[in-house]
Steps between C-alpha positions, in 0.01 A plus 500: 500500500769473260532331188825364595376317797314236288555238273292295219302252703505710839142483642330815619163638623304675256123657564341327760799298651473240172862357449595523150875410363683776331561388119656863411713763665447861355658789621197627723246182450487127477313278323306201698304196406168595667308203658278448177841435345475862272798705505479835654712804534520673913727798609770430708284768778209239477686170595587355859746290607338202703596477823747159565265293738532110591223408280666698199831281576247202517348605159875526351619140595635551824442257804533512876719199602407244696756431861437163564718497815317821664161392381450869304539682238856682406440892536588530125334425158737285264540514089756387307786529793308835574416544817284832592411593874244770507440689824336802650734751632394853642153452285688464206539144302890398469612244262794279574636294221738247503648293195817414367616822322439681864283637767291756453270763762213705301258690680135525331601278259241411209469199239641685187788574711549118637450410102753711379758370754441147489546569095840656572645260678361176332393619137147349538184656528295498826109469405224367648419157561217314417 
């Protein structure tokens, strides 16, 4: 990983799949907030992006619409005139997103990735909700 693919606030895997928020960008390590709410330091080699799943776009405010003429759900996940469809193509996770600046296709796309977009194109962070 690169230290230019991340941003303060970005959340990342570190030692035993924990997520931890990055709080400082060096130029081969980070520093997190570990779960006991210490600061620690981790080399870029040692951190994982996490993979971009529906329950991580759950966990970062996103919701599956309701179609109240079909009876069902839409096939996307909504935030903030976001709209994200995530699908399995050739065993490989593909990201469409959808808003006002655009559309946008990512393949293997992860949640530091979907935070730094969303930040570009609105100027507000994209964290986890209680």
């Amino acid at each position: 990983m690169k230290a230019t693919e991340f941003r303060v606030t970005n959340l990342v895997m570190f030692k035993n799949l924990v997520i931890n928020p990055i709080i400082f960008i060096g130029y081969d390590s980070v520093e997190l907030i570990a779960p006991n709410g210490q600061t620690m330091t981790a080399k870029l080699d040692d951190i994982q992006s996490i993979p971009l799943t529906e329950e991580w776009l759950f966990k970062l405010g996103f919701e599956k619409p309701f179609n109240v003429a079909l009876n069902e759900y839409y096939p996307d996940y909504s935030f903030n005139h976001f709209h994200v469809d995530l699908k399995i193509e050739d065993n490989m996770s593909v990201c469409y997103i959808c808003c006002i600046k655009g559309n946008f296709r990512f393949v293997n796309y992860h949640v530091h990735k979907l935070q730094n977009l969303y930040f570009v194109l609105t100027g507000e962070e994209l964290e986890i909700k209680e």
